[in-house]
C-alpha positions, -999 to 999 in steps of 0.1 A, spaced: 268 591 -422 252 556 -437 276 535 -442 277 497 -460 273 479 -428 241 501 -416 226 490 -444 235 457 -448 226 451 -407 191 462 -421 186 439 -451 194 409 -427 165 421 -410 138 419 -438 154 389 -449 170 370 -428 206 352 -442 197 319 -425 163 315 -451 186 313 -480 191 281 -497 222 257 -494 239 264 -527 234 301 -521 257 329 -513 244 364 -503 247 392 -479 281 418 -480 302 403 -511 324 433 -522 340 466 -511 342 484 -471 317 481 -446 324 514 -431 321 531 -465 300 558 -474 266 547 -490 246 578 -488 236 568 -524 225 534 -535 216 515 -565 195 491 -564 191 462 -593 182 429 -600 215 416 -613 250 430 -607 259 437 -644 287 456 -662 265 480 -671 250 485 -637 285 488 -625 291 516 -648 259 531 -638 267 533 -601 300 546 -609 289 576 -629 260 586 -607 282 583 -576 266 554 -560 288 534 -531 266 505 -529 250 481 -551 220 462 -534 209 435 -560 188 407 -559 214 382 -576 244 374 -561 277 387 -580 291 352 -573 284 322 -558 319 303 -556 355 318 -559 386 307 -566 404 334 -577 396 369 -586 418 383 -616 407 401 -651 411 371 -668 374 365 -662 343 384 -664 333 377 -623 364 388 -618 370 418 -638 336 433 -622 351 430 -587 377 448 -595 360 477 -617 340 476 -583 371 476 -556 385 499 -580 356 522 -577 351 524 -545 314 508 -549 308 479 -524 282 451 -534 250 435 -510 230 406 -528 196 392 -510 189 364 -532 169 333 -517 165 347 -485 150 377 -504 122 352 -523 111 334 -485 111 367 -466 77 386 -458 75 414 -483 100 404 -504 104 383 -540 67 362 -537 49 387 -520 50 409 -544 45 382 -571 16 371 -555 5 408 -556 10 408 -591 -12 379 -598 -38 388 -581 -37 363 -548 -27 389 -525 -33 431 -519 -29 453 -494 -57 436 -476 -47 398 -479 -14 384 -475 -10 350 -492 0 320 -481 26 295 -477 35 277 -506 51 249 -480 60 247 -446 88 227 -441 115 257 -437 117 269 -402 143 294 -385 165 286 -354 136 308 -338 109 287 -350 93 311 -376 80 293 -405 89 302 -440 87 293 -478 97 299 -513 67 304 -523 29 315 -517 -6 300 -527 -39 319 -526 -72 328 -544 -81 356 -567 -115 375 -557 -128 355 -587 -125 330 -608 -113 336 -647 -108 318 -674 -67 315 -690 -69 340 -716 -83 369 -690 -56 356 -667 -29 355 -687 -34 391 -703 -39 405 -668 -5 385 -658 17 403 -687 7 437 -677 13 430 -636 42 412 -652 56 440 -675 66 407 -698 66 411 -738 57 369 -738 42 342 -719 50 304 -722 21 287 -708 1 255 -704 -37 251 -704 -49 224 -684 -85 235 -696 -93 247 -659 -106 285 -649 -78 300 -629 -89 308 -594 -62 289 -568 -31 301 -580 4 291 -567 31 313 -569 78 310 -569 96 339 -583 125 328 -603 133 296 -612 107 274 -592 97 245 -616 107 214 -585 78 233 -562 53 220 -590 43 191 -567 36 216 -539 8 236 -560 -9 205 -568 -9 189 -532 -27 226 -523 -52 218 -549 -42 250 -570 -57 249 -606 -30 271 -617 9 276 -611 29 308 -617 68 304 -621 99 317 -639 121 294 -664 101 256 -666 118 234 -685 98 205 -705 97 181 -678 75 204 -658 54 213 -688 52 179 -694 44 171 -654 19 196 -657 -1 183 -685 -5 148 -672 -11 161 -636 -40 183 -653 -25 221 -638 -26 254 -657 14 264 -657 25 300 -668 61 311 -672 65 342 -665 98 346 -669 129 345 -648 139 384 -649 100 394 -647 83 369 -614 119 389 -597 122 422 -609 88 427 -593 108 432 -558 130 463 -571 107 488 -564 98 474 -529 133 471 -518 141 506 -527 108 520 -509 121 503 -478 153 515 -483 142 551 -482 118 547 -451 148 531 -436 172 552 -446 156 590 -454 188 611 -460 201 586 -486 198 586 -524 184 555 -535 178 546 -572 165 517 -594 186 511 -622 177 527 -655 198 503 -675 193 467 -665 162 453 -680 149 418 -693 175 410 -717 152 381 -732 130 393 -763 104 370 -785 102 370 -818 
């Protein structure tokens, strides 16, 4: 039987709990760890409508990429973070969140953005965005990755290639009037690792959710700046977490949720 534990025990292996961020909670936040989870959904965000998709195909585990919480005080039905534990305690579904460990692992959140815009394949692994993140065992990590596209293009090809890899319905963007070639890369919300594209000498920086200071930044510091969006730079790593769940895992039932999608639209 696959229980919680056997594969939560695996997740910390792909990514690692001590490459998350300070303010960050992830790994086993709700339910049993010697539970049954011989079918798995797997999803982005832990929504109510997720939860009530695990529930009526009979999955015990959510694995998603945001945590369900980050700080608690109290868990009662007085609030929504609350009434979603306990539909899930209820339920019998147990909850596992990679979240910033997720984005600095190897084959997780900005690898497979990079993919997606172009800077790495299946024959070239991108780079380090930075490299001043290190593990008690001395490996090297970062929240993002930098590389170079087989060839240089101008914005306009760029950015209509991006929204496809992307599956986006809009780009915000910034032209610095530069052809995109070395492109910088931070799933999610990753406008304060701006500086670190420019030190690398990238023409062009790929994030999720910039506000107008780093438009602004951007402008005077002459760099092309595309936001993808927060949902779309992440969602990217869905499909790849439940591929390696499968390999991993070969007699369970993994699935990618139907129902959670990018709840933004543009007019």
């Amino acid at each position: 039987m696959i229980t919680v534990n056997d594969v939560y025990k695996y997740l910390c292996s792909i990514a690692p709990p001590e490459m998350k961020m300070d303010f960050d909670n992830v790994g086993f936040l709700v339910g049993r760890a010697d539970s049954e989870a011989s079918k798995i959904l797997v999803s982005l965000d832990i929504t109510v409508d997720v939860i009530s998709e695990a529930v009526e195909i009979g999955a015990g585990l959510i694995v998603s990429h945001h945590p369900l919480f980050f700080t608690l005080k109290s868990v009662t039905d007085t609030d929504l973070t609350g009434k979603k534990i306990i539909r899930l305690l209820s339920s019998g579904v147990s909850a596992i969140c990679m979240h910033t460990n997720l984005d600095a692992a190897r084959g997780g959140v900005n690898d497979a953005l990079a993919e997606a815009a172009g800077i790495a394949d299946s024959g070239r692994e991108a780079e380090l965005l930075t490299e001043d993140n290190r593990l008690s065992s001395g490996e090297v990590f970062s929240y993002g990755r930098v590389g170079h596209l087989k060839e240089p293009c101008n914005m306009n090809e760029y950015i209509n290639m991006l929204k496809k890899a992307l599956s986006a319905e809009g780009l915000r963007y910034h032209d610095a009037g530069r052809d995109v070639y070395k492109v910088a890369v931070v799933g999610g919300a990753g406008g304060d690792l701006l500086k670190h594209a420019v030190s690398q000498g990238c023409d062009t920086f790929v994030t999720g959710d910039p506000n107008y200071h780093v438009f602004l930044d951007a402008k005077e510091l002459g760099i092309n700046l595309i936001d993808g969006g927060h949902f779309c730079t992440e969602n990217l790593v869905i499909g790849v977490l439940a591929d390696n769940l499968r390999k991993e895992f070969p007699a369970a039932d993994v699935v990618v949720s139907t129902r959670h999608k990018q709840t933004v639209r543009f007019f």
